[in-house]
N, C-alpha and C positions, 0 to 999 in steps of 0.2 A: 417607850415600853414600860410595862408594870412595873416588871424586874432586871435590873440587871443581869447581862448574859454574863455568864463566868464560866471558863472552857474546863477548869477543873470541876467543877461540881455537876458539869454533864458527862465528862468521862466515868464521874462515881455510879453512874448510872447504867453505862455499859461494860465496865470490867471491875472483875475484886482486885486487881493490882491497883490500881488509885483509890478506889474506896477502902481498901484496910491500910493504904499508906500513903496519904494528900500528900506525900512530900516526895512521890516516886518521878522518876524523873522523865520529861516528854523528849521524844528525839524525833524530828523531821524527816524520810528519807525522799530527798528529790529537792534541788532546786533551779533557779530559772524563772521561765514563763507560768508552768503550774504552779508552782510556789506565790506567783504573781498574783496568778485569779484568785486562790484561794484566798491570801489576803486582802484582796479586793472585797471580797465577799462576804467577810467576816469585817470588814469596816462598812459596807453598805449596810447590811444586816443587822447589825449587833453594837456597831459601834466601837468595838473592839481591834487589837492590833492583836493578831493572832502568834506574832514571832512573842510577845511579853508574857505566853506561857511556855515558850521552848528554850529548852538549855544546851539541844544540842543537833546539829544535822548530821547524820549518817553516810557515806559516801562510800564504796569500793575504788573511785579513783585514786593511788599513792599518790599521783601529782597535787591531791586537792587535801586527803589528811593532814591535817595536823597546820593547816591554817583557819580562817576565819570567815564565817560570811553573814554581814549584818552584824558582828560584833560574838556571833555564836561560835563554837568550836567545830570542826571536821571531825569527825571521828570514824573510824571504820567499823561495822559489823559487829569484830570481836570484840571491840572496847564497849559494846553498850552493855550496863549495867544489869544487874540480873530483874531488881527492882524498878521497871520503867515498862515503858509504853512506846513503840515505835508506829506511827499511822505514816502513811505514804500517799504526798501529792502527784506520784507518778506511778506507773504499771510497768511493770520488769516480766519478763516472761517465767512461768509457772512461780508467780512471785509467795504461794502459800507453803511451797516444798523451800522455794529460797529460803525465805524465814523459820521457816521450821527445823531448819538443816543447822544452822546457826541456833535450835533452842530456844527460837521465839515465837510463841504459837499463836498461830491464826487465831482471830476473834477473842484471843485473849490477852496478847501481849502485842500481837499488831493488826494494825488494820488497813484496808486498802481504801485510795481516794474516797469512794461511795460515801466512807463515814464522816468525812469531812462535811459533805454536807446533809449528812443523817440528820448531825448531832447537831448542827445548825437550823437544820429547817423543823427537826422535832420539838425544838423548843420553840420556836415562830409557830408551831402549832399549839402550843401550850397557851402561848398569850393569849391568841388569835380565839380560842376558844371562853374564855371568860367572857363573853360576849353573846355567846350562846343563850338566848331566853332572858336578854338582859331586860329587853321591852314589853313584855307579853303582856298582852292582849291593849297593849297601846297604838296608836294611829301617826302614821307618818307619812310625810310626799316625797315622792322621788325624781328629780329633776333631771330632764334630759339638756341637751345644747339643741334644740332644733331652733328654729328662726321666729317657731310660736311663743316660746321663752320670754314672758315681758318682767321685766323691772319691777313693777307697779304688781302684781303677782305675789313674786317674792316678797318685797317688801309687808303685802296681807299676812302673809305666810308668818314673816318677821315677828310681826305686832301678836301675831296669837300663841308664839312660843310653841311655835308647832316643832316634831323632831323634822328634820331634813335628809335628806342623801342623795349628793350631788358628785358630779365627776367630772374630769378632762381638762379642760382651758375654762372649767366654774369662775376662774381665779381671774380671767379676763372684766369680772364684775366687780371685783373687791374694792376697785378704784370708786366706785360710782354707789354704794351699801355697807353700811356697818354691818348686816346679814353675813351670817358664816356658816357655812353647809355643819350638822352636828357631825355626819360623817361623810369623809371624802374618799373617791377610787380612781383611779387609776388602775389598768391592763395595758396601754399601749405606751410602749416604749418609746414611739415617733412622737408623740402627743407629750410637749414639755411645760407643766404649768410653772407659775410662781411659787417655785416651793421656798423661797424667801417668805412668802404673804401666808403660807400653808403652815409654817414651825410658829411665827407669831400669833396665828390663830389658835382658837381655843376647839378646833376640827380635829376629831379623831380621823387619820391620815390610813386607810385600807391600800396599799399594790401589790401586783400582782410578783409573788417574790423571783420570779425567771426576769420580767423586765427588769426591777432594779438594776440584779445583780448585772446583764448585759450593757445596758442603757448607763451604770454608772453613779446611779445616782447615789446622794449623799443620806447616810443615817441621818433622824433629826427622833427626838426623843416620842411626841405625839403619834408615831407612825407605825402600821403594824403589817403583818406579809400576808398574804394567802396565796394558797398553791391551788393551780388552775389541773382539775383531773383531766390528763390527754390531751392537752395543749392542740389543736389543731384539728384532732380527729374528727371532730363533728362537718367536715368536708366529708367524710368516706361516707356510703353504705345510704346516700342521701334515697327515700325521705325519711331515714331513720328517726328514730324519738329521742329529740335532745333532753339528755336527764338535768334533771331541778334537783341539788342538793338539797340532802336531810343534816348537814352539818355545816359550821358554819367557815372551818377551817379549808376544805375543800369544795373549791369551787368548779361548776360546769360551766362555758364559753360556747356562744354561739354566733360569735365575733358582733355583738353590741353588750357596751356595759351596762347597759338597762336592766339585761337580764341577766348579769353579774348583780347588780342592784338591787333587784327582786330577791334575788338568794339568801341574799347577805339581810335584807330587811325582814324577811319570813324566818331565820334562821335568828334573828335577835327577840322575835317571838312577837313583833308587831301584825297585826291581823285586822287594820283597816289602811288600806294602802291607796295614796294617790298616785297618780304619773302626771307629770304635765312638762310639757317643753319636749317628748316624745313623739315626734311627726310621724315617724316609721315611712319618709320620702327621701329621694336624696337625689340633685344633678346627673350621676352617674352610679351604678352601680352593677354587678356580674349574677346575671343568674345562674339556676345548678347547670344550665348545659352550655356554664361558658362564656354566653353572650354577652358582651358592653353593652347595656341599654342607656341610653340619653335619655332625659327629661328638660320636661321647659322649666323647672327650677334652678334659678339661679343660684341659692345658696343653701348648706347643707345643716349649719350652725347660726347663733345667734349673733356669732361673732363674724368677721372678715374671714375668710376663708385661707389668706395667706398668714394668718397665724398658725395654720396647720394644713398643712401641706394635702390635698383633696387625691386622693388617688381611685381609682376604681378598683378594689382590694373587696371590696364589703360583696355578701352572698346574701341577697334580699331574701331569696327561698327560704336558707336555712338563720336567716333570722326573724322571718315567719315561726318556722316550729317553736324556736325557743320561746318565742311570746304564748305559743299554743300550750309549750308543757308548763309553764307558769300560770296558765289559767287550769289548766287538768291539776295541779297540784294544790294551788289553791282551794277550787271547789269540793276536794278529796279531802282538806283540812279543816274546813270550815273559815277560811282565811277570805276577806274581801279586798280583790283589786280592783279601782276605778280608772277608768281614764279620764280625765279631767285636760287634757290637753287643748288649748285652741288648735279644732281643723287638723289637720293631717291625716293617714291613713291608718292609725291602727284600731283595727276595731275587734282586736281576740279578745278585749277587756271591755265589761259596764262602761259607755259612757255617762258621767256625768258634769254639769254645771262646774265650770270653778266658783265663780262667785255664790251659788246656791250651797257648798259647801260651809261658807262660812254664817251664812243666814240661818240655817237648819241649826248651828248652834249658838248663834245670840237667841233665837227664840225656845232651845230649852234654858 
């Protein structure tokens, strides 16, 4: 990340108790399993250990005041300090009149779990946003995994210093090309690349910040979050119009990272876009009313298929729209998408030649 996350200097931003006094003091209320995720989350995320800003956990059990947990103090209720901040990794019933009863007031002196991960994912949106119109009116390809994906490709790709934005098990190549996608994604939690090969790479590292935090995965300093708007919803209301983000920090899912890809590429302000390794075919997949359809394709990726586990999960219907509303938005912006793919099915996009790409500009 740019900056370091520091938990005091984002609390100065939601209350004047830590902002007129950095030296006010943080108390915990709740620990356990919530206490758990949270710092799970705050080490995935951030990189940070979240207990190395608290001085003190809160408790109404007498059995538990006035010992120790993690090396912190018990303290009760009445012992918390006038000048501090109580947030709470658990929910106590009518927990605003609780604290307030005690003289510690809502949204001002304490806060409830939600803000835990406000104040976390508001600044994952801060980074996340520098990013915004960082390319405009530059030219980029976007790589999919399908089985069209050749080696010999990329490596063209390579040689011309082209930007890239790649995703998934990309990392299944790394063995085989000093090529390194400029930006990499990640949305699916199932989906476990080499993030060993990804921290030593010089790839700005994009996931989606729900998978980390579940999935486990480790901070590594290259790596940035975005938040998926409605995680799932684009199932209801089908053939609803799956939206194409206008920013770059929230993102629209229409259960393929392609069109995670497209968002994030149009939203860095590139506006000649290729695809290639984008098949839009796959062995199995569910359409909206349901059905497991077979195909005579045997494989889905460029890779072996037991490197990622092939399930019938994917909604081909509604990952039609979402290619549709990335060509509607596009065209609505003045933005060019190609597809340049060998062969497969998608055709919401211009096809074009890959190889005639690169001729069209040795000959200017």
């Amino acid at each position: 990340m740019f900056n370091k996350f520091n938990f005091i200097e984002e609390l100065t931003r939601i209350t004047p108790v830590v902002r007129n006094n950095p030296k006010a003091k943080i108390y915990i209320f709740g620990m356990g399993e919530p206490l758990e995720f949270y710092r799970q989350m705050y080490k995935n995320l951030a990189g940070v250990e979240l207990l190395d800003y608290v001085n003190a956990f809160v408790d109404e059990d007498k059995d538990k005041i006035g010992s120790e947990y993690y090396g912190k103090p018990i303290i009760s209720l009445s012992q918390v300090e006038e000048e501090s901040v109580v947030i709470a990794c658990v929910y106590v019933n009518n927990h605003r009149v609780f604290f307030a009863d005690a003289g510690i007031i809502p949204y001002h002196r304490y806060f409830h779990p939600v803000w835990l991960e406000s104040i976390l994912f508001r600044f994952c949106k801060r980074e996340v946003s520098t990013f915004q119109n960082k390319h405009r009116g530059e030219r980029c390809f976007v790589l999919g995994n399908a089985p069209s994906l050749e080696l010999g490709d990329i490596e063209k790709i390579h040689a011309s210093g082209e930007y890239t934005l790649a995703s998934n098990m990309i990392t299944a190549l790394f063995d085989k090309t000093e090529w390194r996608p400029s930006y990499y994604f990640n949305f699916d939690p199932d989906c476990r690349p080499d993030t060993t090969a990804l921290q030593k790479s010089d790839s700005i590292c994009f996931f989606n910040i729900w998978g980390i935090v579940h999935a486990g995965g480790g901070f590594f300093d290259n790596a940035f979050y975005l938040q998926e708007a409605m995680p799932y919803f684009y199932h209801y209301d089908y053939p609803q119009k799956i939206k194409f983000s206008e920013e770059i920090d929230i993102i629209h899912n229409c259960g393929t990272i392609a069109h995670v890809m497209l968002q994030a590429a149009v939203n860095m302000g590139f506006t000649e876009i290729y695809l290639i390794g984008v098949n839009h075919e796959y062995p199995t997949y569910i359409d909206h009313a349901g059905n497991i359809v077979h195909t005579e394709l045997k494989q889905s990726h460029f890779y072996d298929n037991d490197l990622l586990k092939v399930v019938p999960g994917l909604n081909h219907d509604v990952n039609e729209l979402g290619y549709k509303s990335a060509r509607e938005y596009a065209d609505a912006h003045g933005i060019k998408i190609y597809n340049a793919t060998r062969g497969g099915r998608l055709e919401a996009f211009e096809r074009v030649d890959f190889d005639s790409i690169f001729e069209k500009r040795r000959r200017k």
